[in-house]
C-alpha positions as CSV (number, residue, x, y, z in Angstrom):
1,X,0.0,0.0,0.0
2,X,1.3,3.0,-1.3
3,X,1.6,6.2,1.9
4,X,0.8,9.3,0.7
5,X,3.7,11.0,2.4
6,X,6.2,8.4,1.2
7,X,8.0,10.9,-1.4
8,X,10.6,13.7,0.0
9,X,8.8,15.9,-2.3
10,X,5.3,15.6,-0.9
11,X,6.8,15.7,2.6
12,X,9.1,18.8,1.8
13,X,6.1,20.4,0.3
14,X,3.6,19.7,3.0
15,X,6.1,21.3,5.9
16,X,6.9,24.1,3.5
17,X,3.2,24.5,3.1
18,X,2.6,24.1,6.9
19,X,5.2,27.1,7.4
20,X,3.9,29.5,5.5
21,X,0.3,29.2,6.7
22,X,1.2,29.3,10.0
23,X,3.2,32.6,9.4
24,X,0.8,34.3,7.3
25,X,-1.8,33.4,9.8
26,X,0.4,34.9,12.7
27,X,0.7,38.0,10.5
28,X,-2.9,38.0,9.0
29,X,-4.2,38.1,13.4
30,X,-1.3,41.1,14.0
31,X,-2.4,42.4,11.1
32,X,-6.4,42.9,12.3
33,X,-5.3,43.6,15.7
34,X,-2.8,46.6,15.1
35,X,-6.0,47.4,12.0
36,X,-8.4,47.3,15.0
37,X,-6.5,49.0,17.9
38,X,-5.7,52.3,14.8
39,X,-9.2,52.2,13.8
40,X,-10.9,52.2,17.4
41,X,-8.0,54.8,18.2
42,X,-9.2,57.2,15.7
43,X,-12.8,56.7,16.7
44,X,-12.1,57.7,20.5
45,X,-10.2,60.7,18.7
46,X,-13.3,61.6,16.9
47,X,-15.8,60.8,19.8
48,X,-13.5,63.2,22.4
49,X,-13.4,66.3,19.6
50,X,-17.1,65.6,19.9
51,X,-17.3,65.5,23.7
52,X,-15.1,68.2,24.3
53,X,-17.2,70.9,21.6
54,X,-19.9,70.4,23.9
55,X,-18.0,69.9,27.1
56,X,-16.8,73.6,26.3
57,X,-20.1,75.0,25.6
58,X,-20.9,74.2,29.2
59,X,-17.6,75.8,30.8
60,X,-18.6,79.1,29.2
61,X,-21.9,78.8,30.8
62,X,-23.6,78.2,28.0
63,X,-27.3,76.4,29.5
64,X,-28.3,73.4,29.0
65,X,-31.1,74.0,26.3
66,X,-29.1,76.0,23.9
67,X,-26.1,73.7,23.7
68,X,-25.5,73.3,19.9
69,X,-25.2,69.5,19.7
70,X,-23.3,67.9,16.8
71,X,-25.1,65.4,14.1
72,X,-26.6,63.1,15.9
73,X,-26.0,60.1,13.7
74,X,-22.3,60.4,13.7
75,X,-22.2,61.9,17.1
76,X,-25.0,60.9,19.2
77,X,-24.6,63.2,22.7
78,X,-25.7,62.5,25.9
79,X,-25.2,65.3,28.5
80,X,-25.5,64.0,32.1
81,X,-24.8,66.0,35.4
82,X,-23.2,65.2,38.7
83,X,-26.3,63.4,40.3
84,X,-26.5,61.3,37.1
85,X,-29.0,63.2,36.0
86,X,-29.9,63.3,31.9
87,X,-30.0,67.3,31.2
88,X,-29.2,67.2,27.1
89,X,-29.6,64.5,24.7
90,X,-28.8,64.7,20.7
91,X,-32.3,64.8,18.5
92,X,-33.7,61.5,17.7
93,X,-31.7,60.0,20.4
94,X,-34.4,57.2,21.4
95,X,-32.0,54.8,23.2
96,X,-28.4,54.5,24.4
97,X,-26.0,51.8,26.8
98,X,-22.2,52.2,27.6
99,X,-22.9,55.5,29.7
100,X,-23.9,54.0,32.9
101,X,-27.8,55.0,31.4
102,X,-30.6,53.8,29.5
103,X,-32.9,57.0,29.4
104,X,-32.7,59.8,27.0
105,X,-35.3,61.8,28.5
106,X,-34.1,65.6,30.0
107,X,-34.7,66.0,33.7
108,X,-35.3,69.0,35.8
109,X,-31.6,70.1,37.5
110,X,-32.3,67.7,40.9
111,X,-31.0,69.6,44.8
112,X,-27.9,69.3,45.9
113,X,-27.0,68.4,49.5
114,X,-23.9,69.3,51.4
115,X,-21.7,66.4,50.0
116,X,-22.3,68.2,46.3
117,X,-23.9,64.7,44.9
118,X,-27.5,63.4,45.1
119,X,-30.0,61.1,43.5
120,X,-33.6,61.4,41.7
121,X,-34.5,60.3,45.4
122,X,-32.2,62.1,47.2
123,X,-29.8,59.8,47.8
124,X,-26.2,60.7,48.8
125,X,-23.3,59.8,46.1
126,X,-19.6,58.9,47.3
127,X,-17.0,61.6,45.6
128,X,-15.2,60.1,42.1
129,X,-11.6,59.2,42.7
130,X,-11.5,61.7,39.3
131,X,-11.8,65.2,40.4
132,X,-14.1,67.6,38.8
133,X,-12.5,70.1,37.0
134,X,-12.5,73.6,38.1
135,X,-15.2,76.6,37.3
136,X,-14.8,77.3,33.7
137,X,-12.7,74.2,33.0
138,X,-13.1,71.1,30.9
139,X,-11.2,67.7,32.3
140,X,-7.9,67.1,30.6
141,X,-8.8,63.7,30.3
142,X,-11.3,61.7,28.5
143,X,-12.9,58.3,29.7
144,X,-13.9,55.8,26.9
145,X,-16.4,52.9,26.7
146,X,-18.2,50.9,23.6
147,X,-22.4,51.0,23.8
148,X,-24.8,50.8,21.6
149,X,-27.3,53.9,20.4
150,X,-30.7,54.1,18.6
151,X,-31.3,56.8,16.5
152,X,-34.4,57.4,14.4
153,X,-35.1,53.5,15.3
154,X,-31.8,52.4,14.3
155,X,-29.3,51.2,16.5
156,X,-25.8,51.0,16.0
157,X,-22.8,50.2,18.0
158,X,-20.8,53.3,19.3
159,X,-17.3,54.4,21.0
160,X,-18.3,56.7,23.8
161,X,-15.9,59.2,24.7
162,X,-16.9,60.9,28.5
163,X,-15.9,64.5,29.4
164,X,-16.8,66.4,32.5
165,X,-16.9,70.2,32.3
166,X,-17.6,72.9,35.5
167,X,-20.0,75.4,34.7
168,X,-18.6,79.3,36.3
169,X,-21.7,78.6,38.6
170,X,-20.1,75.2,39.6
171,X,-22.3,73.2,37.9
172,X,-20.8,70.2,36.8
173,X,-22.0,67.9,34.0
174,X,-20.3,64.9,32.1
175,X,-20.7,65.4,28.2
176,X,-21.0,61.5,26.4
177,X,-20.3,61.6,23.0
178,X,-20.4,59.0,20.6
179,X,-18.6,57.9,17.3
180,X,-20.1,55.0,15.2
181,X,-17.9,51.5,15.2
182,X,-19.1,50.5,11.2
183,X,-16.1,52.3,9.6
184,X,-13.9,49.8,11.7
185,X,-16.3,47.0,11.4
186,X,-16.0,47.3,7.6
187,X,-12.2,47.8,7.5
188,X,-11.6,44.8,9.8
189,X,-14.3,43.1,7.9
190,X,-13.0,43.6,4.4
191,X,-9.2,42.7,5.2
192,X,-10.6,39.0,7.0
193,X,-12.4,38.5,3.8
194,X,-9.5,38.9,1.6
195,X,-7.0,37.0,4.4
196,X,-9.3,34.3,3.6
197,X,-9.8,34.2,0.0
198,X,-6.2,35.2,-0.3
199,X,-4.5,32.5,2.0
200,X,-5.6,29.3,0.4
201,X,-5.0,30.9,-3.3
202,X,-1.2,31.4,-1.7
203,X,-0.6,28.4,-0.1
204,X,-2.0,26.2,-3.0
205,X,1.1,28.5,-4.9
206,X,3.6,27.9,-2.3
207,X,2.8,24.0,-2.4
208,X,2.6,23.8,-6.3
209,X,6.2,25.6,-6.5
210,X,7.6,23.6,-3.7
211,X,6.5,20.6,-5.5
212,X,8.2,21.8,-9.2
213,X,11.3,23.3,-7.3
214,X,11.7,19.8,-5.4
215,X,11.2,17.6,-8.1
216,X,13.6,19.8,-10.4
217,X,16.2,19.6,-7.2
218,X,15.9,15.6,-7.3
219,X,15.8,14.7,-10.6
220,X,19.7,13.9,-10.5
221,X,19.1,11.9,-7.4
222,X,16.5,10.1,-9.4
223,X,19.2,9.6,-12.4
224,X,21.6,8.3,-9.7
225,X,19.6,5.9,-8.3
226,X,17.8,4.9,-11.8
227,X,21.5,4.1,-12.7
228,X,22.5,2.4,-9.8
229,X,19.8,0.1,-10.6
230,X,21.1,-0.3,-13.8
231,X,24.4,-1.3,-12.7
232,X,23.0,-3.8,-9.9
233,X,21.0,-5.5,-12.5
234,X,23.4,-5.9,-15.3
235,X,26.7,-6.5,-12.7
236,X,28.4,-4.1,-15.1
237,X,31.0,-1.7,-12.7
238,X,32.7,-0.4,-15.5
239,X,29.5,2.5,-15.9
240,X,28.8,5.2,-14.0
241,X,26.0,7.6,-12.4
242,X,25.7,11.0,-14.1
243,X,27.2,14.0,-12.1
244,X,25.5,17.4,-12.8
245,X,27.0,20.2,-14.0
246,X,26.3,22.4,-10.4
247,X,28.7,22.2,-7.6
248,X,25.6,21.7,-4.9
249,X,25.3,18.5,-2.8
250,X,23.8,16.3,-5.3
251,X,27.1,16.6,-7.4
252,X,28.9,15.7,-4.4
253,X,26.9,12.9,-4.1
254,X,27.6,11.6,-7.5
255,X,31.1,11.9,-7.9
256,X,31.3,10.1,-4.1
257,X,28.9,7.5,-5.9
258,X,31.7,7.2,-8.5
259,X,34.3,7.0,-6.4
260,X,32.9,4.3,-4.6
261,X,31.7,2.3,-7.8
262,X,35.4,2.9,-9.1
263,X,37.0,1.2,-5.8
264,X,34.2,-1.8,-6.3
265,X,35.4,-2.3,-9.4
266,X,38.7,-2.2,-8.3
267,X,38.2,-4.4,-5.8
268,X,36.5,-7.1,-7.6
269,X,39.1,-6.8,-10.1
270,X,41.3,-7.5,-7.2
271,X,39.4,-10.2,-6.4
272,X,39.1,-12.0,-9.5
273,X,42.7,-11.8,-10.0
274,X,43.5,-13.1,-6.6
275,X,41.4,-16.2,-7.8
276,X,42.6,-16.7,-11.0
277,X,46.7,-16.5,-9.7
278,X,45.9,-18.8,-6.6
279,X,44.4,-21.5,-9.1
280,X,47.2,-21.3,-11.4
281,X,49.5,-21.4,-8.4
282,X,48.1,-24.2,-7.1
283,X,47.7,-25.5,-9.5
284,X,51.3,-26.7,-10.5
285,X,52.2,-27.9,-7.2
286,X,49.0,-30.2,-7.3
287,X,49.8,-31.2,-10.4
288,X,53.4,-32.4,-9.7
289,X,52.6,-34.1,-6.5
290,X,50.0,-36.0,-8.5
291,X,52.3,-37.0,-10.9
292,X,55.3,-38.1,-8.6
293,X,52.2,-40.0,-6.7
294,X,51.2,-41.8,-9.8
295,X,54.3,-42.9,-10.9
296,X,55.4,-44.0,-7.4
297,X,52.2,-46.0,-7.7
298,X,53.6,-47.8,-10.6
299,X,57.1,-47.7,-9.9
300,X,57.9,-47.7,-6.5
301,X,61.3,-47.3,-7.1
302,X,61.2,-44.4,-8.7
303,X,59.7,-42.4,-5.7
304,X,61.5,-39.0,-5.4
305,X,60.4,-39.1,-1.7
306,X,62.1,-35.1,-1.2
307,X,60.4,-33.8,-4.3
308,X,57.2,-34.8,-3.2
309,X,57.9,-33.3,0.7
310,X,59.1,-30.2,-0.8
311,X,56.4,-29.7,-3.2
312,X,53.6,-30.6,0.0
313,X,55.5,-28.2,2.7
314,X,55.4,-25.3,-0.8
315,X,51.3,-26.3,-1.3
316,X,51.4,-25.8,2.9
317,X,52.7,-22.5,2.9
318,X,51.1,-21.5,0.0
319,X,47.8,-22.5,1.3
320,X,48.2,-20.6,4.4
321,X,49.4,-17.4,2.8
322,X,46.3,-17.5,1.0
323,X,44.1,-18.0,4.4
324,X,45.8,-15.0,6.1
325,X,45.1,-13.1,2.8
326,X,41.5,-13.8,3.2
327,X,41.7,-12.6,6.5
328,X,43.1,-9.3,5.7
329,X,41.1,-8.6,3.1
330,X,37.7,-9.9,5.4
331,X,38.9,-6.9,7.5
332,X,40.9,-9.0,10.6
333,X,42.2,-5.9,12.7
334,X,45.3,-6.3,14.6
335,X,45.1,-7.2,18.6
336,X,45.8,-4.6,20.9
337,X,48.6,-5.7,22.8
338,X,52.1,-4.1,23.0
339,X,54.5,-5.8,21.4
340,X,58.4,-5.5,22.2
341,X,59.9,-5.2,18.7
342,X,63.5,-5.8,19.6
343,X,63.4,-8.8,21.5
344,X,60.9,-9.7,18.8
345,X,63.5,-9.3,16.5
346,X,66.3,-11.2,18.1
347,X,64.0,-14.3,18.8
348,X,63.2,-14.6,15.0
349,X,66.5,-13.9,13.7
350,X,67.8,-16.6,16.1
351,X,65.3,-19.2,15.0
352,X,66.6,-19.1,11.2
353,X,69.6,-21.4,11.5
354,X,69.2,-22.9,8.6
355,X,69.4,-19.9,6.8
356,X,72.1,-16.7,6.1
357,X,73.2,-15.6,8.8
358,X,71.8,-12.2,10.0
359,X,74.0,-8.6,11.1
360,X,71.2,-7.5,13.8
361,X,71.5,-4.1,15.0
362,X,69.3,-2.9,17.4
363,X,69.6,1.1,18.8
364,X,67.9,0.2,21.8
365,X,64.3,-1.1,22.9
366,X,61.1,-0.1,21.0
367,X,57.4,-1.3,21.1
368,X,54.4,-1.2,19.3
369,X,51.3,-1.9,19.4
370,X,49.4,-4.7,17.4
371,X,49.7,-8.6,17.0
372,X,53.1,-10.2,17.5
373,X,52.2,-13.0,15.2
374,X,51.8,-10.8,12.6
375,X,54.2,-8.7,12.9
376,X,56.7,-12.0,13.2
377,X,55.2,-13.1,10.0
378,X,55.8,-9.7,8.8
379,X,60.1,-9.7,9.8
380,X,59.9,-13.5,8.6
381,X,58.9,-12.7,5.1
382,X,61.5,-9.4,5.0
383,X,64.2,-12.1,5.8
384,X,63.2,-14.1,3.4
385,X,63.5,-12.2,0.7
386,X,66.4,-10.7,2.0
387,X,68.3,-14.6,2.2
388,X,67.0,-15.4,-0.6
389,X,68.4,-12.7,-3.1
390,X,71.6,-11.7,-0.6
391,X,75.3,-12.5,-2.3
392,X,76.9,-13.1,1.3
393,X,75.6,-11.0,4.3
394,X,71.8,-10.1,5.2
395,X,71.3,-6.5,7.6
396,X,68.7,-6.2,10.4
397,X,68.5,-2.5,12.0
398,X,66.0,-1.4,14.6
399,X,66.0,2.1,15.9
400,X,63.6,5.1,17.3
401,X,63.0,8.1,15.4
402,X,60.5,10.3,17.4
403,X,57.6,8.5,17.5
404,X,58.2,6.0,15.3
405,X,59.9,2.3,15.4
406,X,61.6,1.6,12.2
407,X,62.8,-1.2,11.3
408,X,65.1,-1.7,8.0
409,X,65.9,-5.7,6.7
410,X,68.9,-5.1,4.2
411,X,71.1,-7.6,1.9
412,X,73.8,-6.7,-0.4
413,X,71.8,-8.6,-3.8
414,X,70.9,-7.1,-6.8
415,X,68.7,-4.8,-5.4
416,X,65.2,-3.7,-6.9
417,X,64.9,-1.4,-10.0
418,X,63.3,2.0,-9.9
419,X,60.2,1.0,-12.0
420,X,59.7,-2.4,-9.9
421,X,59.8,-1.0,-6.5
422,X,55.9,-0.3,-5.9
423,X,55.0,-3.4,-8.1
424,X,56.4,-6.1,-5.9
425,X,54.4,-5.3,-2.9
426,X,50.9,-6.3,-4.9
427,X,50.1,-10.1,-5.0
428,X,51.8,-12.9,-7.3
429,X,54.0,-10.4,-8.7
430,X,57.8,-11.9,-8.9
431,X,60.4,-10.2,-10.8
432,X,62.2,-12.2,-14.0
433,X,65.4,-13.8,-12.3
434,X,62.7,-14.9,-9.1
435,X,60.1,-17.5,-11.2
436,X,61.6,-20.4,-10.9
437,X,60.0,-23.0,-8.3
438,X,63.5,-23.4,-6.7
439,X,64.6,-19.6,-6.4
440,X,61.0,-17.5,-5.7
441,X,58.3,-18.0,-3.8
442,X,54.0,-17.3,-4.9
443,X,54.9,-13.8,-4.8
444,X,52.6,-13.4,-1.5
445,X,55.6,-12.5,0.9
446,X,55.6,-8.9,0.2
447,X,51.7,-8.4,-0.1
448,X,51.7,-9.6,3.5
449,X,54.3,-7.8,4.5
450,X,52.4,-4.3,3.5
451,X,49.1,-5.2,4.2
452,X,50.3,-6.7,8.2
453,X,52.4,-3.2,8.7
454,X,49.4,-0.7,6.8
455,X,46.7,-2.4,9.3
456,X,49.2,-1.9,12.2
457,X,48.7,2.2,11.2
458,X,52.2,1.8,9.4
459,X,53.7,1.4,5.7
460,X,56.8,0.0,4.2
461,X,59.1,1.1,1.4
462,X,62.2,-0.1,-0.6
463,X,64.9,1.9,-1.2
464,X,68.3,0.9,-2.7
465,X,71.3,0.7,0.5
466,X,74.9,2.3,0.0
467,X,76.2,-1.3,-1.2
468,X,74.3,-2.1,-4.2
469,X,71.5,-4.3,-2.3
470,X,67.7,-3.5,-1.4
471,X,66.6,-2.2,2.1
472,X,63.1,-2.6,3.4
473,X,62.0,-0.2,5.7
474,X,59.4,-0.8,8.2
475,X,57.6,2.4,9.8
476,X,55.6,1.6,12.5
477,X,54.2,4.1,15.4
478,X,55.6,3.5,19.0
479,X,53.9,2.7,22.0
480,X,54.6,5.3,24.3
481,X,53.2,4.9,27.4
């Protein structure tokens, strides 16, 4: 069952999607708000001009009946005086909330009693914690409320600004004015209704170019992995993916991809040539030990009992150079012990008594760190070599230099030409005066001599000595404690 989400490009273009409509919603509500808070601002500005016209009508003295009240459908006006008493009301004025009264109807001016505030009923008033302002005055500041107000039977919601003015008599009276809300009801209204026609037209845009722009940015990914396919169907590692022109992380990607395919190929290459020169290696000791058995089994007498030991013992080591082969290349990592090279080196060169005779020269003690066998194996196959192409004397050095061990196997031979001296490390390689079965080995000794010292985090090089003959030198990093 195919998901629906399964694709990077429908996932990248659903969070993309999901981003930008949460933004624009987050700007679309500050966007009403600070379009509200303006618009309700300007109508307490026009509500307070309002208030205050009248307001200052009744600080000059001016009576209640001939107060010249502004329009009364943009400015409905309520005048009340300090016992809450309705004294002036705008024309047509049948109803109004958000002053603290319902009625619209003018009363006679009510007595006052000592405190300076009392009721219809004569009931006493606490003081305001706003002061009145003083005879002749208006109050600096304005008090503002929302209500609603009918007006020739329509009602409407308002912003009521309240302004308290003092009489020179000391009379003082609280001017309401009013200032309708629909302006701001229509603004606010207008800019919701195109958030919301607006917002899905923009986010089904923002999807769709996601969508191209993502499917553009992975086509080469798909023409890598369309390829890839390719290769792991037909087995063919000789092709490779397509790298892009750009310089962006896809083209990394491919020519990583083509690096890696090129070391496969490499490797099986490797491989298949390892195969094919450990059959025909084994094969000719096989094949002469199965001859010498045959003809022993006819002829008794004409057993060459040595040929047939010396051919099993080569087969032997043959067949165990090629196990510990396999284990290197299976990825067999060197145990962690610490290994003391130089007596190392004396026990190994003591065990060869059959062989040359070896000049050992050892600066002074050095360890490492790895596998003792190995690195045995390792000195064994150096000396070797080193016997086996030596005209009379065979070198072994061992010294420090900083933090390195180095260990140099020497003879005074031939020596190895210029062109031949990275070719006889790789596997099966001998060089012309070494093919013989009597005189060379497989041509596996140096192979495992480079691969045991590379895994031990060190390499090996051949160099030609001051005498004429070949030096190997082993660089291996020191175990310091």
């Amino acid at each position: 069952m195919r998901r629906p989400f399964r694709s990077v490009r429908a996932r990248t273009s659903l969070f993309a999607t999901a981003v930008v409509a949460v933004a624009l919603v987050a700007a679309g509500v500050a966007v009403v708000l600070a379009l509200r808070s303006n618009l309700t601002s300007q109508t307490d500005l026009q509500a307070e001009v309002a208030a205050r016209q009248v307001a200052s009508q009744l600080a000059t003295g001016t009576p209640y009946g001939r107060l010249k009240l502004p329009d009364h459908e943009d400015n409905p006006v309520q005048v009340v005086d300090d016992n809450e008493v309705v004294r002036a009301v705008s024309e047509d004025l049948r109803a109004i909330t958000g002053t603290g009264t319902r009625t619209t109807k003018v009363a006679p001016s009510p007595a006052r009693t000592a405190s300076g505030r009392r009721d219809e009923d004569g009931d006493d008033h606490d003081e305001d914690d706003v002061k009145p302002p003083a005879r002749g005055k208006v109050s600096g500041k304005a008090h503002h409320s929302t209500g609603t107000a009918t007006v020739d039977d329509d009602t409407a919601d308002y912003r009521f600004a309240a302004v308290a003015a003092t009489s020179p008599a000391g009379e003082t009276a609280t001017v309401y004015a009013g200032a309708p809300l629909a302006t701001q009801y229509d603004a606010v209204g207008t800019v919701v209704r195109s958030m919301l026609i607006g917002l899905p037209l923009l986010l089904a845009v923002v999807a769709g170019v996601t969508w191209l722009v993502t499917r553009r940015a992975l086509r080469p990914v798909e023409a890598i992995r369309g390829e890839l396919s390719a290769i792991t169907g037909a087995g063919d590692l000789t092709r490779r993916v397509p790298q892009p022109a750009s310089h962006d992380e896809v083209a990394r990607l491919a020519a990583t991809t083509n690096e890696t395919l090129a070391a496969l190929e490499a490797s099986v290459e490797q491989q298949r040539r390892f195969v094919a020169d450990a059959s025909h290696e084994l094969r000719s000791p096989i094949a002469s030990l199965r001859t010498q058995l045959e003809v022993a089994a006819a002829h008794p007498e004409l057993l060459d009992l040595d040929g047939v030991v010396a051919d099993t013992v080569r087969l032997q080591h043959l067949a165990a150079d090629l196990l510990l082969l396999a284990r290197l290349d299976a990825g067999e990592q060197p145990q962690g012990t610490s290994v003391a090279l130089d007596d190392l080196v004396r026990e190994e060169v003591a065990r060869r008594t059959d062989a040359l005779p070896a000049d050992v020269r050892i600066a002074g003690p050095a360890r490492v760190r790895g596998s003792s066998r190995q690195l045995a194996r390792v000195l064994g196959n150096l000396l070797d070599n080193a016997q086996r192409h030596a005209a009379g004397a065979v070198f072994v050095a061992l010294r420090a230099e900083g933090a390195d061990a180095v260990l140099e196997v020497a003879d005074d031979g031939p020596g190895v030409p210029s062109a031949e001296r990275e070719r006889i490390f790789e596997r099966f390689v001998r060089l012309d005066d070494a093919r013989s079965r009597d005189d060379g080995g497989a041509g596996l000794g140096l192979a495992i001599a480079r691969d045991v010292v590379r895994r031990h985090g060190g390499d090996i090089a051949v160099r030609q000595s001051p005498g004429g003959g070949a030096v190997f030198q082993v660089r291996l990093p020191a175990d310091i404690p």
